[in-house]
Every structure is written in C-alpha cells, then in structure tokens.
DOLUMSE-87837 format. One line per 8 residues: number of its first residue (from 1); their letters; for each residue x, y, z of N, C-alpha, C, O, CB. Coordinates in steps of 0.02 Angstrom, whole numbers. Each point is the difference from the previous one (the first is absolute). Glycine has a CB too. Layout:
BEGIN
NUM = a = X:Y:Z:X:Y:Z:X:Y:Z:X:Y:Z:X:Y:Z; ...
***
This chain:
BEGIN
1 = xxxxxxxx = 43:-60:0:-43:60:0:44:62:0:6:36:49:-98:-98:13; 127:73:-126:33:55:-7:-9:82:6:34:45:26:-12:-138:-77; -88:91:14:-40:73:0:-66:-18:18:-38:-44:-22:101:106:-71; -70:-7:151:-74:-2:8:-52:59:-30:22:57:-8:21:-117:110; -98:47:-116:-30:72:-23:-46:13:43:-44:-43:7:59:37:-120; -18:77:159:-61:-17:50:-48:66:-29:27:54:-10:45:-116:141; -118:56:-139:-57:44:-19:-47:32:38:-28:-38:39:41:-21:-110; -37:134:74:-13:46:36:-77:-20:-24:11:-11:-60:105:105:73
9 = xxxxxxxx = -163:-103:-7:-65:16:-29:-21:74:12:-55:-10:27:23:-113:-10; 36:164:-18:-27:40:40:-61:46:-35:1:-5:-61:116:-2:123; -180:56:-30:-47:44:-37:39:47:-25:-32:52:-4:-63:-70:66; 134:23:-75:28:74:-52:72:-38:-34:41:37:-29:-84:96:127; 49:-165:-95:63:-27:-51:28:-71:14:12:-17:59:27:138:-68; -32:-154:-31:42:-72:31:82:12:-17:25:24:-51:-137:-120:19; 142:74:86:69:-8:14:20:-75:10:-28:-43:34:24:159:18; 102:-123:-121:10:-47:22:86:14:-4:31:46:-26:-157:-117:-5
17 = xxxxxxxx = 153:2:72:58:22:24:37:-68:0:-25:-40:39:-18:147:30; 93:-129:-101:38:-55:-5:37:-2:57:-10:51:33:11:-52:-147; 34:-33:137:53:-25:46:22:-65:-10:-39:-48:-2:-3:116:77; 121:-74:-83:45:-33:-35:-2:-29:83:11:38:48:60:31:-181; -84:-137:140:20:-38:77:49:-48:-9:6:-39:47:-116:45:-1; 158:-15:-108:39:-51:-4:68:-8:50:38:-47:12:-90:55:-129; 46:70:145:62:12:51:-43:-6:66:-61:-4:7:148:94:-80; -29:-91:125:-25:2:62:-65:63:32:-44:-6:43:175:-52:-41
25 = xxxxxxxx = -109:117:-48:-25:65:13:-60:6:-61:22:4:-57:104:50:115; -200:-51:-47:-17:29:-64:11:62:-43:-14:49:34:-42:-111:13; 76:80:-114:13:52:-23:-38:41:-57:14:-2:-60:76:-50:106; -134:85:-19:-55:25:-50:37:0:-82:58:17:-11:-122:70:119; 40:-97:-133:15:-2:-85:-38:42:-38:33:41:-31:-8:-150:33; -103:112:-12:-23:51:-25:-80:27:26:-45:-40:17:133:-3:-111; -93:94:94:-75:30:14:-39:22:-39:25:3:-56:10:21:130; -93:-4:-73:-48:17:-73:-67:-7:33:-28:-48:27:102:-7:-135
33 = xxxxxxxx = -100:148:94:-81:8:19:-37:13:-63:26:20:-52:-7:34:168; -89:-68:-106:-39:4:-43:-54:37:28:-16:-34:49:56:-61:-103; -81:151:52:-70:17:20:-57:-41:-29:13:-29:-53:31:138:66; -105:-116:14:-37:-37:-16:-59:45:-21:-19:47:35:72:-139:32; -69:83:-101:-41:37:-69:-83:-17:39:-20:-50:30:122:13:-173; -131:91:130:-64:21:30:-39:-67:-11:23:-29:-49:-21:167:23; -71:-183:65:-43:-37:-34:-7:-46:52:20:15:56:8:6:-177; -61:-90:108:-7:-56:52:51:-18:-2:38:-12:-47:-132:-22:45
41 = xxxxxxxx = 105:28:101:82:-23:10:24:-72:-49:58:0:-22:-71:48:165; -21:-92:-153:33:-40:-18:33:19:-69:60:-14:-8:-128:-58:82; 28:106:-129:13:9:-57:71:57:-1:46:3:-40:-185:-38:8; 126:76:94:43:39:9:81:-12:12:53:25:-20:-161:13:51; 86:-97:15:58:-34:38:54:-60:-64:58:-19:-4:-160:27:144; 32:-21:-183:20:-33:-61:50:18:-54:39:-30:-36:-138:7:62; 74:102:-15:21:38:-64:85:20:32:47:-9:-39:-195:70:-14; 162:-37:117:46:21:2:43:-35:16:55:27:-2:-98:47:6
49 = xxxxxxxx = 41:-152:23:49:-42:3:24:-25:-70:59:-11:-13:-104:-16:126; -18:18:-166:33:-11:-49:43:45:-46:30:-26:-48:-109:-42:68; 84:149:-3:45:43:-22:54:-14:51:52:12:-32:-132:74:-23; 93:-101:101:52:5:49:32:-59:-23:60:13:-2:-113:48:103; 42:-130:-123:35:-45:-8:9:8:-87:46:-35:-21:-87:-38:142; 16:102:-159:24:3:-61:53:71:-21:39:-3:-47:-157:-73:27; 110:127:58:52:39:-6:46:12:46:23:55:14:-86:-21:-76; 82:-107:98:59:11:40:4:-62:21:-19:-29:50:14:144:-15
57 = xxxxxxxx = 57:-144:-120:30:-77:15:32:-21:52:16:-57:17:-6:57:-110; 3:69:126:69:-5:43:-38:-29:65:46:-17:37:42:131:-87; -137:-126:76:-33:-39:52:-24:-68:-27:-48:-34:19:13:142:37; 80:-119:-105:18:-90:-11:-9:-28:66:35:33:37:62:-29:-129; -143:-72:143:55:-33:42:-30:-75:-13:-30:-32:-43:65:134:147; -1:-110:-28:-10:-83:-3:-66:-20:50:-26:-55:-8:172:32:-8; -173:69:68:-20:-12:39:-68:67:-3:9:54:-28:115:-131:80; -183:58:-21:-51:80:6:-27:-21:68:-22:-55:17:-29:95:-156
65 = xxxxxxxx = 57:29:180:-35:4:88:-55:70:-35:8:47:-40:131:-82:169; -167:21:-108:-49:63:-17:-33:-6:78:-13:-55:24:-21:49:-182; 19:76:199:-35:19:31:-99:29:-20:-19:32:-49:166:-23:86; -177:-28:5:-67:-5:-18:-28:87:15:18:43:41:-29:-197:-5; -29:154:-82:-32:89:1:-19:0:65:-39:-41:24:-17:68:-144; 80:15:146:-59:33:82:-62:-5:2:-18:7:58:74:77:-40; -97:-91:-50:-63:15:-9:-25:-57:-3:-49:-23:29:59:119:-75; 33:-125:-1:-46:-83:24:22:-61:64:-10:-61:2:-5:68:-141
73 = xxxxxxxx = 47:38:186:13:-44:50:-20:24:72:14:58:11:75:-98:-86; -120:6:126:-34:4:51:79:-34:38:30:-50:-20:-193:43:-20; 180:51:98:67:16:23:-41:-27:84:-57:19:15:136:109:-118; -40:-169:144:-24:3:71:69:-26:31:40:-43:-17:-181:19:5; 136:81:79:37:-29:47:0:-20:69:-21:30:48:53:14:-119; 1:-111:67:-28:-48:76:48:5:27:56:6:-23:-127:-93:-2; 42:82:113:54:-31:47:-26:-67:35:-49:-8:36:95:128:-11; -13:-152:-40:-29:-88:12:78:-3:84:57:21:-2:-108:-105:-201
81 = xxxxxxxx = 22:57:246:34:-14:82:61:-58:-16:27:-15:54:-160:32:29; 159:-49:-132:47:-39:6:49:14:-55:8:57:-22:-80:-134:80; 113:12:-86:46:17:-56:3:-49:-45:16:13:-58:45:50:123; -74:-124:-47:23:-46:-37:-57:-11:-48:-61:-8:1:140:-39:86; -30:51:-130:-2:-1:-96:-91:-49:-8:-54:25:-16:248:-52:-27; -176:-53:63:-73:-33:0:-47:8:21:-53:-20:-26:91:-29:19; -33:86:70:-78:37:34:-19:74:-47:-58:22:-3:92:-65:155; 20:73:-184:-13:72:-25:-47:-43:-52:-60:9:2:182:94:19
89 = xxxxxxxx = -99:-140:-59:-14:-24:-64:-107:-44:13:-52:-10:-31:246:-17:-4; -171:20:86:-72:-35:15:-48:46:15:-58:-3:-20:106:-93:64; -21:146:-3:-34:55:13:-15:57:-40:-52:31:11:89:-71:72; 1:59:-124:-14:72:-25:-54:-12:-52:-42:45:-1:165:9:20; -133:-100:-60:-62:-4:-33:-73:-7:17:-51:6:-33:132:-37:-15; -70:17:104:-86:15:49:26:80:16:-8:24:-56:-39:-169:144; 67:186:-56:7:42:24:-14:69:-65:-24:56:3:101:-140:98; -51:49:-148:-9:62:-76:-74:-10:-35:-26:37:-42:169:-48:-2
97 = xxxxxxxx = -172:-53:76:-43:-17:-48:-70:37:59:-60:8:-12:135:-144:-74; -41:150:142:-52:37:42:-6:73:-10:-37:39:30:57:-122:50; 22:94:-127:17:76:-12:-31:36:-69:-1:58:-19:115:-87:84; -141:-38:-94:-6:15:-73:-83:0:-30:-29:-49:22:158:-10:-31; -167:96:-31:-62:3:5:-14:-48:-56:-52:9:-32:38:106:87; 56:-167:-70:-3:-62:-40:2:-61:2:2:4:61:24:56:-91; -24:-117:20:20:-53:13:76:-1:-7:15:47:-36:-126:-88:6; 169:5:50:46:0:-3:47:-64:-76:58:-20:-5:-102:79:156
105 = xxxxxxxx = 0:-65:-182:16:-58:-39:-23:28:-64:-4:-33:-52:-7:-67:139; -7:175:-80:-21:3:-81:80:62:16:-4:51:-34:-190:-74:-18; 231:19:79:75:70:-3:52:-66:25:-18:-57:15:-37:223:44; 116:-143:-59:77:-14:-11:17:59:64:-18:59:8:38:-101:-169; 24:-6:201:34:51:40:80:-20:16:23:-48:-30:-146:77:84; 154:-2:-19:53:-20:38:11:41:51:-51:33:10:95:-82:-95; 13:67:134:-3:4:72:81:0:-9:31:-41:-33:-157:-23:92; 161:133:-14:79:13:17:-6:-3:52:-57:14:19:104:47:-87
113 = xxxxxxxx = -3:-77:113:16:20:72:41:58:-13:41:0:-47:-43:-116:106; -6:168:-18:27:62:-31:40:27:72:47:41:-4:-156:-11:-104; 88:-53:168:26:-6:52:-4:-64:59:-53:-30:1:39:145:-42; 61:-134:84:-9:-23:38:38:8:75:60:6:10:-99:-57:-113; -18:48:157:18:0:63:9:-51:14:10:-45:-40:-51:119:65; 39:-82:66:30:-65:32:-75:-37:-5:13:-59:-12:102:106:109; -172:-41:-95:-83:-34:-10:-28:35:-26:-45:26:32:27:-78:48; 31:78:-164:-45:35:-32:28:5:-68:60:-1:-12:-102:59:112
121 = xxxxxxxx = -7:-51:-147:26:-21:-71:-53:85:-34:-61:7:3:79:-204:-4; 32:245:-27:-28:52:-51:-6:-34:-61:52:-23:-22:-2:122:72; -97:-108:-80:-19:-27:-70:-29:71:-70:-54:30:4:6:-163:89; 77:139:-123:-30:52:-50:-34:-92:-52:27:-55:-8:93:226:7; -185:-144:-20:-32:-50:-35:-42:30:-63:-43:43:3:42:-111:109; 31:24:-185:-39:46:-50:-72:-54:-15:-10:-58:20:139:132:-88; -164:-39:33:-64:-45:-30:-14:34:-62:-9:61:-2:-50:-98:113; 58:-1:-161:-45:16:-57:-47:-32:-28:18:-59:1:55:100:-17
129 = xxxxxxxx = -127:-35:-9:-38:-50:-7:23:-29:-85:40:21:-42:-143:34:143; 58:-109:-100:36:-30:-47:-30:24:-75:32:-13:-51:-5:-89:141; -84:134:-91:-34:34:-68:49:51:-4:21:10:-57:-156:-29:65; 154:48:28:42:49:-3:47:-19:-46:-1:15:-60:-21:21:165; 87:-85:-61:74:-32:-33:-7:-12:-66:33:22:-47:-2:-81:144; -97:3:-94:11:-33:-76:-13:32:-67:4:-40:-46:-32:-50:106; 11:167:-83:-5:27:-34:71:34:2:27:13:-54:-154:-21:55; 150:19:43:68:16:-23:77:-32:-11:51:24:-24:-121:46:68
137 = xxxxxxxx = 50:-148:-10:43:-26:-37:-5:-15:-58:47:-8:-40:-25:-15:118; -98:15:-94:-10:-4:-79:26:61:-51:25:-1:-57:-130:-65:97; 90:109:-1:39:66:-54:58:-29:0:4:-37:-49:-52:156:77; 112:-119:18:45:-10:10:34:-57:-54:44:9:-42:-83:41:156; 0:-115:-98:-8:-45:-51:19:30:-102:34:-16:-48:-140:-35:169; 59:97:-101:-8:12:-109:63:40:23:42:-12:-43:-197:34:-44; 176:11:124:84:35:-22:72:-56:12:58:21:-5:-113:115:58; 40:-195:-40:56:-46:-1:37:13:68:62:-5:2:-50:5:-135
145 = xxxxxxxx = -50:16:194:35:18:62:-47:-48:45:-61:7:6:109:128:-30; 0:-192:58:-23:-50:38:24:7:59:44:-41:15:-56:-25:-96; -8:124:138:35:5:48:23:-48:68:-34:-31:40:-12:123:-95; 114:-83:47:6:-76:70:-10:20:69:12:-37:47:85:-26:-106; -122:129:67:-13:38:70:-61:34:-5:-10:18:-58:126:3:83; -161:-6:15:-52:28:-1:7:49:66:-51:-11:33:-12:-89:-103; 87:130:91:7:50:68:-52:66:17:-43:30:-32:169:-59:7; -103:32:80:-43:63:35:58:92:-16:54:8:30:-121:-129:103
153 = xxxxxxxx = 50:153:-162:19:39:-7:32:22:64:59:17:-8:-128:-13:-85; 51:0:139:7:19:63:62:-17:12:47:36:13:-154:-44:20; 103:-72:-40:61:-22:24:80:22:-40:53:-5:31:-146:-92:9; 89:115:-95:18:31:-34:33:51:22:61:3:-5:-130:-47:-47; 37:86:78:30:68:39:22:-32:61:58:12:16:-139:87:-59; 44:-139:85:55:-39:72:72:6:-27:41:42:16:-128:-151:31; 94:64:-86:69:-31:-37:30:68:-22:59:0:16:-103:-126:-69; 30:172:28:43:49:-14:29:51:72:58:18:9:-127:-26:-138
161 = xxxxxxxx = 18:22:170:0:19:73:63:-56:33:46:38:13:-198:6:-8; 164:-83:6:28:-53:13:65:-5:-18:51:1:34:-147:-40:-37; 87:35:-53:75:1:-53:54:44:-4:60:-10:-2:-127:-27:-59; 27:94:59:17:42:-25:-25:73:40:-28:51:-22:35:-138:-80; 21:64:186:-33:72:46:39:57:-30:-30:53:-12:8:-109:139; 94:47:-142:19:68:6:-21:42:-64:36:49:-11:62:-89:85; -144:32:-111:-47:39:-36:-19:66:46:12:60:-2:-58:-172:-61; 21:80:93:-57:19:55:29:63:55:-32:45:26:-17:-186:-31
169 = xxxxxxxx = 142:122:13:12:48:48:-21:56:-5:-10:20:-57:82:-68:73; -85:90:34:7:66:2:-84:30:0:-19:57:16:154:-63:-83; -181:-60:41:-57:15:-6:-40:3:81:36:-17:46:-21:-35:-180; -71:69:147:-21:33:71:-28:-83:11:-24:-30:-49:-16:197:41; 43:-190:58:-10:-54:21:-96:1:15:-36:-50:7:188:41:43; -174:81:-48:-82:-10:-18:-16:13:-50:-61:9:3:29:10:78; 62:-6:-161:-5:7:-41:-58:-56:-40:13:-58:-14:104:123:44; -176:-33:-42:-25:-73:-45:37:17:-95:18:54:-24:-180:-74:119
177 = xxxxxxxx = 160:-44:-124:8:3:-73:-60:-46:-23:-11:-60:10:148:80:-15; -179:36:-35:-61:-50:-23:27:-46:-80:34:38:-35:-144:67:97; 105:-144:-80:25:-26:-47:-73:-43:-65:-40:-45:10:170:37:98; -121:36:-149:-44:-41:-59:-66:19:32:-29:-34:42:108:-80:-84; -95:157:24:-82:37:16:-33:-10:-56:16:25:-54:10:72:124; -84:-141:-61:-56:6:-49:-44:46:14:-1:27:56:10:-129:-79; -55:120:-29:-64:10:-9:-49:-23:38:-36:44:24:73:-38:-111; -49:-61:101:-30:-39:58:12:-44:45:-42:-32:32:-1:53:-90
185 = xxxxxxxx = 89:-23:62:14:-63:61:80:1:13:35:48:-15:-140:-141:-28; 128:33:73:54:-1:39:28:36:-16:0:20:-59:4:-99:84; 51:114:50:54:21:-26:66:-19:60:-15:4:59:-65:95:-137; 137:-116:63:36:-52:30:38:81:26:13:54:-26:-8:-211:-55; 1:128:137:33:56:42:42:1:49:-22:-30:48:-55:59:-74; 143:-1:37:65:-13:56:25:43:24:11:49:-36:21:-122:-5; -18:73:95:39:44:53:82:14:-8:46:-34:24:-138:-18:55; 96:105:-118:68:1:-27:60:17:58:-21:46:34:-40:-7:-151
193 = xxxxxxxx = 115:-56:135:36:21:35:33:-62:53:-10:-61:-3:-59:178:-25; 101:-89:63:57:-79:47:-61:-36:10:-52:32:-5:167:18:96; -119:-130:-74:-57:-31:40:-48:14:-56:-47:32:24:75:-10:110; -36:-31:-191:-43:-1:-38:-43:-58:-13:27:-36:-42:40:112:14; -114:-94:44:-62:-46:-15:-42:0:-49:-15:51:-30:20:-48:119; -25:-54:-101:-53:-36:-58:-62:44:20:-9:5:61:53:-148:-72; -88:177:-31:-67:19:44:-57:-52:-44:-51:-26:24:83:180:16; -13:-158:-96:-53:-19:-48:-40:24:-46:17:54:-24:-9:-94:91
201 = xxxxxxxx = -69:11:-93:-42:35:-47:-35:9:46:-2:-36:50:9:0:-157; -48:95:94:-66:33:34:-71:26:-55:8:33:-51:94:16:147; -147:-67:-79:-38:41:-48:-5:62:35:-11:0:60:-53:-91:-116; 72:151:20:-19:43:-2:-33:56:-24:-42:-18:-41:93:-39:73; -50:122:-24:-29:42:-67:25:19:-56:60:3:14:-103:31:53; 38:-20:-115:21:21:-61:37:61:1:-16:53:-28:-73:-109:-14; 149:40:83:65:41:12:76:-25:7:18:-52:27:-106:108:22; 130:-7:-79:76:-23:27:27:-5:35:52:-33:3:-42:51:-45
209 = xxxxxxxx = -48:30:105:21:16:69:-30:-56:49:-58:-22:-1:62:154:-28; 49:-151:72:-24:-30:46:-48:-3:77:-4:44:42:88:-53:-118; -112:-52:75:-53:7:39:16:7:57:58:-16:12:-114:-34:-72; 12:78:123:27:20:49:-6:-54:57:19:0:59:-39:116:-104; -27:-181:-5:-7:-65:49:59:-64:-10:8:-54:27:-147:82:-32; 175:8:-48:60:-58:-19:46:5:79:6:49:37:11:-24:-205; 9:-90:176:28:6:66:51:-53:-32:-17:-39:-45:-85:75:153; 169:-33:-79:68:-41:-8:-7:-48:41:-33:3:52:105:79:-79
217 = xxxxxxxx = -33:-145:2:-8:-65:53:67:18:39:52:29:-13:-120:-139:-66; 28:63:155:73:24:56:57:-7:6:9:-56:-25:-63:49:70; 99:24:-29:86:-39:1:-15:-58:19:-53:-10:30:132:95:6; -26:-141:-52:-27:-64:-11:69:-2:22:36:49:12:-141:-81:-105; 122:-46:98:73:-14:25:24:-58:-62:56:-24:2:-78:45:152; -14:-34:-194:22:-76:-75:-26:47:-68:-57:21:-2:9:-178:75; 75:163:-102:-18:20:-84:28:-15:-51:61:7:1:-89:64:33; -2:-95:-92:42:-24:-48:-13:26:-72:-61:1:-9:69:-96:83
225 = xxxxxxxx = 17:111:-116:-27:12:-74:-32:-47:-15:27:-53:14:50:108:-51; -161:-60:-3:-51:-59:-2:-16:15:-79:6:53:-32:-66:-64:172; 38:-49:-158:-32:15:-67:-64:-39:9:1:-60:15:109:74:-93; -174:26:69:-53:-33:-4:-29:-34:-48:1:30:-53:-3:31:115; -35:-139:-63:-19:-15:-58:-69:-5:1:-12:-12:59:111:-36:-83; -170:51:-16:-51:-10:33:-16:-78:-39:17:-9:-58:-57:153:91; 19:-178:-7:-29:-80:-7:-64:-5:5:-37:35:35:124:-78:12; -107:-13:-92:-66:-20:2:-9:-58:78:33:-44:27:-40:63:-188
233 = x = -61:20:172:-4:-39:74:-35:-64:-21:-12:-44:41:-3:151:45
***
C-alpha cells in the first residue's frame, strides 16, 4: 500500500490528497480541490469528483479512505463504566440503538475508544443508516473508487490534533475551530490549543461559528491516533 488517496467529501468542494506510505514516515505527494457545482448533492458530488479525478492524474493511488459527509452521519458519545474490548463490543450496540429514532439494523456503525480511565471507557460512535451509504458507494462505484476505509471525519481531525500538536502552538487553549460547516447539519468541531480534544460532530445551525453548547472531552490519562471504520451490524 504505497499511495494512499484520502478524499474530502465536503458541501462546497471535494478534496483529495495522496500520501506516499512506503517509508516509515508518510509523505504527502499531491493535493487537488474541486468545488462542487450547484444541484442535488449526489449529482453534485458526482460531477465534481469526476472533474477532480480526470484533471489531476497526479492523485493516481493504490489505496482510497474517504471520510463520510457530516450530514449524513448521526455522531454519539458514550461513557460505558469498564474497559475491556468484549464487554464494550457487547454493549455499545444496545446502548446506540437506544439513542436512535430507528431500528438499528436498517444503519452501519462503529465505535472508538477515544479515552480511557482506570473504570471508564470515552467512546465517540458514528451511525449512518444504510439508505444513506449505499447510494454513495454506488456513485463511488461508476467512478472506479472502491474505498478500503470508510471513516468518521471527526476522527480525522483527532489524528491531526494528535500528530501533529505543534500546529496548534501558540493557539488559546479556549479557542474553538469550527471545521466543514454545512448548510444543514453537522459540523465537526475542536478545541484548538495544548490538551486538545476530539469534540465531534454536532448538529447545529446553519453557521460557521461555533456553538456555545459544544463542550471538549476531559483530560484523559491513555490516547491514541484511531481510525474509524463503520460496519454492518
């Protein structure tokens, strides 16, 4: 898995970005935005990936992670009283499926541990339903992109927060950064500065600015860079 291509979906332009992983270090190789042209998202979303991959060979790869639009994902976060991996796994799917104004078998989810104490497990957990997914892997499908990752945008920004704090120095430790604002729905949002935390998607209003109910998760004492995948339950 030499080059990866990971793809931005986003409401105002799709972004994509190679990274050469054949070395120890990944090393970005090439970038390339596209705006997405007025109309129904899908046709929209259709139109500008297929300009983005035809006028910029240079995001050739071997591999596609694409992160899922904000909007079509229902974002929750649990604190479940223990740690171990087989009780999380037994448990968190009753616990999301109490959260959801659906049955839990017509959506796809998965579940990060995003922190852990000495008897307590932080879980960021995505859901999409599945009418949702399967029209867009089908788009995905007619452009010849079979992605081997399906992730939470969110987590996305963890991993860069993580990776890559000293971005961040110098920034005010209550600083919010709202990130990928739609029109209607989610918008994934982080606490920029030392001690920086995951906050998540939130629905909110049809703004860039952040909400005044977004709240940062607590200092934690275990953290790791995560990649989320969502699975059929």
């Amino acid at each position: 898995m030499a080059r990866i291509l990971g793809l931005d979906l986003g409401s105002y332009s799709v972004k994509g970005l190679v990274l050469d992983s054949s070395g120890r270090t990944p090393v970005p190789k090439a970038y390339a935005e596209v705006r997405r042209p007025e109309g129904e998202p899908l046709d929209s979303l259709r139109t500008a990936l297929h300009q983005l991959l035809t006028t910029h060979p240079e995001l050739r790869a071997d591999q596609v992670i694409i992160a899922l639009p904000g909007a079509s994902l229902a974002t929750h976060q649990l604190t479940l009283p223990f740690n171990d991996p087989k009780r999380l796994d037994s448990v968190v799917p009753f616990e999301v499926e109490g959260q959801l104004p659906y049955d839990l078998s017509a959506a796809v989810f998965d579940y990060q541990v995003t922190t852990q104490k000495e008897k307590a497990s932080d879980l960021l957990v995505g859901v999409v339903r599945k009418d949702e997914l399967a029209p867009l892997l089908a788009l995905l499908a007619e452009l010849n992109l079979d992605p081997r990752i399906v992730t939470h945008p969110g987590v996305a920004y963890q991993n860069l927060l993580l990776q890559h704090a000293a971005l961040f120095d110098g920034a005010s430790a209550k600083a919010w950064v709202a990130l990928g604002c739609t029109s209607g729905g989610a918008t994934p949002a982080t606490s920029a500065g030392r001690g920086s935390r995951l906050v998540g998607m939130f629905r909110s209003r049809p703004s860039c600015s952040a909400s005044p109910g977004m709240r940062a998760l607590p200092p934690h004492t275990k953290t790791a860079p995560t990649r989320l995948r969502l699975r059929a339950v």
